[in-house]
C-alpha positions as CSV (number, residue, x, y, z in Angstrom):
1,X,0.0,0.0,0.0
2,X,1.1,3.2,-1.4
3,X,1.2,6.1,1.5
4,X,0.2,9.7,-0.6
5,X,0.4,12.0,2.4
6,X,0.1,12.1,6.4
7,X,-2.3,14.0,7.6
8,X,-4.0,15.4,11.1
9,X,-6.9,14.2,13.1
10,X,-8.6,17.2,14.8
11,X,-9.7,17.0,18.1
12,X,-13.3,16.4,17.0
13,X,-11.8,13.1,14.9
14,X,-11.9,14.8,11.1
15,X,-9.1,14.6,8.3
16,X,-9.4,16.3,5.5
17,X,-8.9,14.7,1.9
18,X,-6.2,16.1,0.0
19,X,-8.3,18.2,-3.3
20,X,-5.9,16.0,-5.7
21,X,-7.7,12.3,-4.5
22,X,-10.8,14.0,-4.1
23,X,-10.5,15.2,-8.0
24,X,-8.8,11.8,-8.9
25,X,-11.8,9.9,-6.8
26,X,-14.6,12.1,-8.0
27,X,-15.5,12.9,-4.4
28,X,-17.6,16.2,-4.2
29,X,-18.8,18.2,-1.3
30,X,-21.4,16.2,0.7
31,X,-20.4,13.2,-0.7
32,X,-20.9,9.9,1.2
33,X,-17.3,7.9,2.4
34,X,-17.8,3.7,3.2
35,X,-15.3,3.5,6.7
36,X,-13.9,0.2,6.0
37,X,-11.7,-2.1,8.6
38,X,-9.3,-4.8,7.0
39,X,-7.2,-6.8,8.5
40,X,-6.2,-3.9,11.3
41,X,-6.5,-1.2,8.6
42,X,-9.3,1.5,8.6
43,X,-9.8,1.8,4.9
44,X,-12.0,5.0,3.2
45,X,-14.1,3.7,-0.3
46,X,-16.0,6.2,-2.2
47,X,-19.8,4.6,-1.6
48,X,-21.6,3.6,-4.8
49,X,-25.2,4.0,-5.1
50,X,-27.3,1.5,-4.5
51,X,-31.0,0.5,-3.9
52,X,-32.2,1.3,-0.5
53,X,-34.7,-2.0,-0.4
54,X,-31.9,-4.4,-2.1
55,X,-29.1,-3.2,-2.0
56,X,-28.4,-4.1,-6.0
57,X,-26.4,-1.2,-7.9
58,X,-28.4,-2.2,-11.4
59,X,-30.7,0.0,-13.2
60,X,-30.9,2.6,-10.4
61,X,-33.4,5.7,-10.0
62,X,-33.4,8.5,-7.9
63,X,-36.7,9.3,-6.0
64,X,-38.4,12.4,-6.6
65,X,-34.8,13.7,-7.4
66,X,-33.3,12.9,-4.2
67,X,-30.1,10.9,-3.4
68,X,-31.9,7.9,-3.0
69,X,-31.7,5.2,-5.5
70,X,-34.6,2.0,-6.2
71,X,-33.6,-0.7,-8.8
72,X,-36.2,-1.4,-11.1
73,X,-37.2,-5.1,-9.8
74,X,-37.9,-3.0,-6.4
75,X,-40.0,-0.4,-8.5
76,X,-41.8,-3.0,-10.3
77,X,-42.6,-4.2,-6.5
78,X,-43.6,-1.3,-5.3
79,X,-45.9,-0.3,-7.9
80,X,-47.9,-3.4,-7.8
């Protein structure tokens, strides 16, 4: 594992993303991080969309515009 930089921890537990991985990683403002633990490692992922009743990442929809994505097997569901 490749270590890019060292950074802080404030006192309230926050580190700040350098703006080049956030660019690289397409991370914006607001955006959602997955906190992962491996093997003793904490480990940060981007977090994918995904249905809220499945969890699948196919054929996804937001709701009434909102970040929160159905697949269309759960839409077919819920509209029956």
């Amino acid at each position: 594992m490749k270590v890019v930089e060292t950074r802080k921890i404030d006192r309230l537990g926050r580190v700040v993303l350098p703006i080049e991985l956030r660019k690289e990683f397409d991370i914006a403002d607001n955006s959602d991080i997955d906190i992962c633990v491996d093997d003793g490692q904490i480990i940060l992922k981007k977090t994918e969309p995904s249905c809220k009743i499945c969890l699948s990442t196919a054929e996804l929809k937001e709701v009434k515009g909102k970040n929160v994505f159905v697949c269309a097997d759960c839409r077919e569901s819920i509209c029956k």
